[in-house]
C-alpha positions as CSV (number, residue, x, y, z in Angstrom):
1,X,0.0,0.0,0.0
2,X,1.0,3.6,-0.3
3,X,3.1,5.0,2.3
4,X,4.5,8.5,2.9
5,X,7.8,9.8,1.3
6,X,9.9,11.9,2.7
7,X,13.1,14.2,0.8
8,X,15.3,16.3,2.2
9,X,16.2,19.8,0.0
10,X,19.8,20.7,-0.2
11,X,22.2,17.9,-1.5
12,X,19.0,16.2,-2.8
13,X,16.0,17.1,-4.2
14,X,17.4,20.2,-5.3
15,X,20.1,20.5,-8.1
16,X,23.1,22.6,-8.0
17,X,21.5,25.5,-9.0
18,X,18.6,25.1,-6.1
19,X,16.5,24.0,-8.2
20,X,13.5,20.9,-8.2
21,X,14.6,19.6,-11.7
22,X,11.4,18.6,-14.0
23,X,12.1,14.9,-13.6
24,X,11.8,15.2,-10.0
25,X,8.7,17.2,-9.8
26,X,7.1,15.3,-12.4
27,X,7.8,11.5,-10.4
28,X,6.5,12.9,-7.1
29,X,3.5,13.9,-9.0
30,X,3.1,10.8,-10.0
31,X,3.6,9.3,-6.6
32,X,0.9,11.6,-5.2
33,X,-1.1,10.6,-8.0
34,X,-0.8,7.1,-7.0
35,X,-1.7,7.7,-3.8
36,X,1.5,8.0,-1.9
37,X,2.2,11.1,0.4
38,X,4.5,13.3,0.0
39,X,6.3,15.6,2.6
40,X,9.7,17.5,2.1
41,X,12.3,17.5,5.7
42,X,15.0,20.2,5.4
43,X,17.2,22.1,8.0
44,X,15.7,24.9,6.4
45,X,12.9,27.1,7.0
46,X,9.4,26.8,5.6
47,X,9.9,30.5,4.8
48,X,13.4,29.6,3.6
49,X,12.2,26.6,1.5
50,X,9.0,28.6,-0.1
51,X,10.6,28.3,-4.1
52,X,10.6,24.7,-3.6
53,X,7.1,23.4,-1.7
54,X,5.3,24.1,-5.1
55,X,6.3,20.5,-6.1
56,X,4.2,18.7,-3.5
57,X,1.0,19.1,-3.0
58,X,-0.6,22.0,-0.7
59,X,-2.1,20.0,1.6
60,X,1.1,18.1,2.2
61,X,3.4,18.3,5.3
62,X,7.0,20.3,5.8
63,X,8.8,19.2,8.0
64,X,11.6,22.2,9.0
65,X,14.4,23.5,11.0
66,X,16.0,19.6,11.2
67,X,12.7,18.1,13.0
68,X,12.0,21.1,15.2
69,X,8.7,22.4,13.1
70,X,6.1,20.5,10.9
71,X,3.8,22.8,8.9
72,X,1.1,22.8,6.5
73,X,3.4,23.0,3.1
74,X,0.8,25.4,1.4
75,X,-0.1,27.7,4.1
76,X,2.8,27.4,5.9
77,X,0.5,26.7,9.3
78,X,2.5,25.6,12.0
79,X,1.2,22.0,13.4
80,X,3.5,21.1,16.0
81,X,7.3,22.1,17.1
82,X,9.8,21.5,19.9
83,X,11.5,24.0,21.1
84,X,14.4,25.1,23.9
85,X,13.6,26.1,27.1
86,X,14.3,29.8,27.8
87,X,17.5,29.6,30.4
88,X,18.6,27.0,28.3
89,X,18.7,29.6,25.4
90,X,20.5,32.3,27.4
91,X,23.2,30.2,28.8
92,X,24.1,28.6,25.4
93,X,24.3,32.4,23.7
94,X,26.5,33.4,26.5
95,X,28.9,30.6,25.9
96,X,28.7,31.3,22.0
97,X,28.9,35.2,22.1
98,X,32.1,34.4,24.7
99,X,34.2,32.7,22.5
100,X,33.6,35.6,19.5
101,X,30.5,34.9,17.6
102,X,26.7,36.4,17.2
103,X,24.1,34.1,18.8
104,X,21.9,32.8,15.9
105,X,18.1,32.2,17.9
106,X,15.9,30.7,15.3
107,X,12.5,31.7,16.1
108,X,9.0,30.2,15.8
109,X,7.9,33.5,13.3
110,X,3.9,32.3,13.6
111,X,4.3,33.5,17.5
112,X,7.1,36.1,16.9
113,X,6.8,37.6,13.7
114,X,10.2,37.4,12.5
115,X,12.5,34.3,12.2
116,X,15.7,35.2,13.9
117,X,17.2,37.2,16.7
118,X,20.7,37.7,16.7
119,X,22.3,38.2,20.1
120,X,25.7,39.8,20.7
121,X,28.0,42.6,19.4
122,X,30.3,40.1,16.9
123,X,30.1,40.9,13.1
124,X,27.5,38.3,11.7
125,X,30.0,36.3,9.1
126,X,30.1,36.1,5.5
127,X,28.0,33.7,4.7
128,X,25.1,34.7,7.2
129,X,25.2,38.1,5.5
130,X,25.0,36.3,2.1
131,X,21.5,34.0,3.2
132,X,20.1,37.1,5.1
133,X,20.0,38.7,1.2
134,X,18.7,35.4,-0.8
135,X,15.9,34.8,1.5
136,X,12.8,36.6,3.2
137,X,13.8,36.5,6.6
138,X,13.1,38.9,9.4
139,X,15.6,39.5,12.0
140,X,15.9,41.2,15.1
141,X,19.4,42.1,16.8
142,X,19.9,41.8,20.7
143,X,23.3,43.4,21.9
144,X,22.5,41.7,25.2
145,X,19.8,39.9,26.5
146,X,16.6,41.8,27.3
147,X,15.1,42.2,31.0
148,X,12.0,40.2,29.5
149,X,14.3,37.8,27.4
150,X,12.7,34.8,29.6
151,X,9.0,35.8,28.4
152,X,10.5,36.9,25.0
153,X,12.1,33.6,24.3
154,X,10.1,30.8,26.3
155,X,8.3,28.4,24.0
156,X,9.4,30.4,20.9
157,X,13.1,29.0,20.4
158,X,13.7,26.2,18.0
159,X,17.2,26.4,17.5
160,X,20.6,28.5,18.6
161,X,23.6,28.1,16.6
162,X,26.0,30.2,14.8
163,X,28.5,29.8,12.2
164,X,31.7,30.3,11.1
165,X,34.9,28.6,10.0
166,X,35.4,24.6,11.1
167,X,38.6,25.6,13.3
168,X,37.3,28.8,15.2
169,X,34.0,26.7,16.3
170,X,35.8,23.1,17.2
171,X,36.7,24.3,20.8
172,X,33.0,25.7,21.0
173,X,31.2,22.4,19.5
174,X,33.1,20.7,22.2
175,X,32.6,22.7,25.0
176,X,28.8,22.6,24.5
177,X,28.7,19.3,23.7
178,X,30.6,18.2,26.6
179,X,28.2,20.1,28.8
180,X,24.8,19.7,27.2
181,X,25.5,16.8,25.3
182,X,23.0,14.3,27.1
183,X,20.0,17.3,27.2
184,X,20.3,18.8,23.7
185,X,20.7,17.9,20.6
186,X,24.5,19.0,19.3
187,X,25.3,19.3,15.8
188,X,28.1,20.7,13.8
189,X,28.7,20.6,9.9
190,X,30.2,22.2,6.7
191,X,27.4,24.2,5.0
192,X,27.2,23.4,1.5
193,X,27.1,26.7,0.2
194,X,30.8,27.7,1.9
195,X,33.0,27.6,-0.7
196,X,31.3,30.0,-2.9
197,X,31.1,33.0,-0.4
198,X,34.3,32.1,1.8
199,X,37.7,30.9,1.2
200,X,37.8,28.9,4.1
201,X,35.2,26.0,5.0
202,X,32.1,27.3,6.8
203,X,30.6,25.2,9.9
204,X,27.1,25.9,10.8
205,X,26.8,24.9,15.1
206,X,23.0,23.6,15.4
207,X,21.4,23.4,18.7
208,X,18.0,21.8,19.3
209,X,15.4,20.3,22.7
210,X,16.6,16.8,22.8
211,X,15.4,14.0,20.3
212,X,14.5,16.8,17.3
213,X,15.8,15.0,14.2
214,X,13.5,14.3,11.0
215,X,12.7,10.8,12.0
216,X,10.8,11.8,15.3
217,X,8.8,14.6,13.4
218,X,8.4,12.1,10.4
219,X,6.6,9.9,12.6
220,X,4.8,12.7,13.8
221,X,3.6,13.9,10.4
222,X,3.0,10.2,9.2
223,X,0.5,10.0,12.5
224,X,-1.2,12.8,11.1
225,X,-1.8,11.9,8.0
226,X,-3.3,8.3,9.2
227,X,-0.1,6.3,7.2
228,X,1.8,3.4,8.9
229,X,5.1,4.4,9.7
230,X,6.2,1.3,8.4
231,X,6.3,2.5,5.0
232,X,8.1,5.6,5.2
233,X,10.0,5.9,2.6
234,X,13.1,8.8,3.0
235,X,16.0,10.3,1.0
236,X,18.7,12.0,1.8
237,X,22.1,13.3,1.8
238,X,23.7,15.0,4.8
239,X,24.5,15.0,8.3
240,X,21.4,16.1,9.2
241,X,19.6,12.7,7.4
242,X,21.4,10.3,9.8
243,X,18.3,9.7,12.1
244,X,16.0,9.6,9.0
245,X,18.0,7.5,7.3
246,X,18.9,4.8,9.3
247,X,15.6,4.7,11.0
248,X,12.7,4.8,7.6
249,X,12.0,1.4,6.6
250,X,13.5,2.2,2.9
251,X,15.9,5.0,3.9
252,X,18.1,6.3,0.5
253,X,21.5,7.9,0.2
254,X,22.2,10.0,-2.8
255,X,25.4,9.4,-4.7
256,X,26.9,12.4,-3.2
257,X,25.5,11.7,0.4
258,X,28.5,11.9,3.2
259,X,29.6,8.6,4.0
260,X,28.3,8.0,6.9
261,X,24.3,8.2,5.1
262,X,25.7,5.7,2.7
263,X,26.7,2.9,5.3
264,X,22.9,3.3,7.2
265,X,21.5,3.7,4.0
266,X,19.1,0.7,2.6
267,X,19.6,1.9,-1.0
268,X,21.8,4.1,-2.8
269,X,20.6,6.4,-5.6
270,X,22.0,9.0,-8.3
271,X,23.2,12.2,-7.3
272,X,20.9,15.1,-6.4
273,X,22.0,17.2,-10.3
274,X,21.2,14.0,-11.6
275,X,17.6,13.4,-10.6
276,X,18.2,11.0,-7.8
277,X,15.3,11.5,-6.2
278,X,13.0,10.8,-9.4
279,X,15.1,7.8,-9.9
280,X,14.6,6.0,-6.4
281,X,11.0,7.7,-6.5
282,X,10.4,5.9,-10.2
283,X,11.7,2.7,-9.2
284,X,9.6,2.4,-6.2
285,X,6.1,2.9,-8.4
286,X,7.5,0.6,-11.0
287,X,7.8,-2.2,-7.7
288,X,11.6,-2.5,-8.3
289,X,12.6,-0.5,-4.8
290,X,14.0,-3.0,-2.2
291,X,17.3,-3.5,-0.1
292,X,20.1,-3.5,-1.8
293,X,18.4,-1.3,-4.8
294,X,21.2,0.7,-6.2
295,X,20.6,3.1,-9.0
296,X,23.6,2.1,-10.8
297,X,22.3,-1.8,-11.5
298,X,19.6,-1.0,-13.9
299,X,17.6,1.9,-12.0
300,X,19.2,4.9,-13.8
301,X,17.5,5.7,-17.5
């Protein structure tokens, strides 16, 4: 029977260019018209990821900011989130603005009306200044936190972070790690669009409320829309995909996927500027999709 599929964005649904590539649209339409759901899971934004929702259907599920938010895909509606506790917030920006960096404090906008506050007196870097201009986010800048910061912040936080390059955030990563490690959720990674706006590699630090990956809000969303998580099907490519990955029934690495996805993965697919997604996606309406599948014995046309 149908199931529910889930696709992460960057490094694999969309191409190089950010773009859903015709094949790819045109197999998940044929997926929803064969009765199989369809829901997109990106570290991103619903906001953020608005040029690329139009290729599921409105009254699908996003599921954003790496698990912490599922929305209504079309409206953008915010059904469910998990989010940091207030003194937990403060005390992690005063660690990060410490060692030399802006706070990043993703917000929940549908409560705060804009998506980030940035907290501290460091320059924001390169490549935050460069997503601040492609996007339409709202921002609002703390020097310091706020007499009210408790009632400002509390049920409203879904992630604090920052970024900047790999070697000047290691000793923070592991500092935060070592002291939050069992109550949060710690993540640090390259950000795929470094290279082109810095010389050095860019790391993005991601902080979420414990157990927020794609998998527990994948479950979530496949509760709400009445399908047996039993036949999620997921694809993937980064970091980020490791819970969703190794825990979907049919969890799918792109070609390009870090190595890691590729050794939970049950299938291995083309790369994201080569219609992976449609690929995997095809092979599965055409009954072919099993473990084991690989796209490079007879799934590729």
């Amino acid at each position: 029977m149908p199931g529910l599929i889930v696709t992460d964005l960057d490094g694999t649904l969309l191409d190089k260019r950010g773009r859903v590539s015709p094949r790819n649209r045109a197999a998940l339409k044929a997926a929803h018209d064969a009765g199989w759901q369809v829901a997109i899971a990106t570290g991103r934004t619903w906001s953020e990821s608005h040029h690329a929702i139009d290729c599921i259907a409105e009254d699908a599920l996003f599921i954003g900011v790496g698990g912490a938010s599922l929305h209504e895909a079309g409206s953008g509606r915010v059904l469910s989130t998990m989010t940091i506790d207030a003194p937990t917030v403060l005390s992690v920006a005063d660690i990060i603005m410490g060692h030399g960096h802006r706070a990043h404090l993703l917000m929940d906008a549908s409560l705060t009306g804009h998506d980030y506050i940035f907290v501290g007196t460091a320059d924001l870097d390169a490549a935050t200044k460069w997503w601040l201009t492609e996007h339409p986010i709202k921002s609002r800048d703390w020097h310091a936190a706020p007499g009210d910061a408790h009632e400002q912040l509390d049920g409203r936080v879904l992630r604090v972070g920052t970024i900047g390059a790999e070697e000047e955030l290691a000793p923070l990563v592991k500092l935060i790690d070592d002291r939050w490690g069992e109550q949060l959720a710690v993540r640090a990674w390259g950000a795929l669009t470094a290279n082109e706006v810095l010389g050095s590699r860019t790391h993005m630090l991601e902080i979420f409320a414990p157990r927020v990956h794609k998998w527990s809000m994948a479950c979530i969303a496949a509760d709400r829309l009445g399908v047996d998580r039993g036949s999620i099907v997921a694809l993937g490519d980064g970091l980020n995909d490791l819970e969703l990955i190794s825990n979907a029934p049919m969890g799918i690495a792109m070609a390009n996927a870090d190595p890691r996805i590729m050794a939970v993965a049950r299938a291995h697919t083309a790369r994201h500027d080569a219609d992976g997604v449609a690929i995997a996606v095809e092979a599965l309406l055409a009954g072919n999709l099993a473990p084991g599948w690989r796209a490079d014995q007879g799934g590729a046309a």
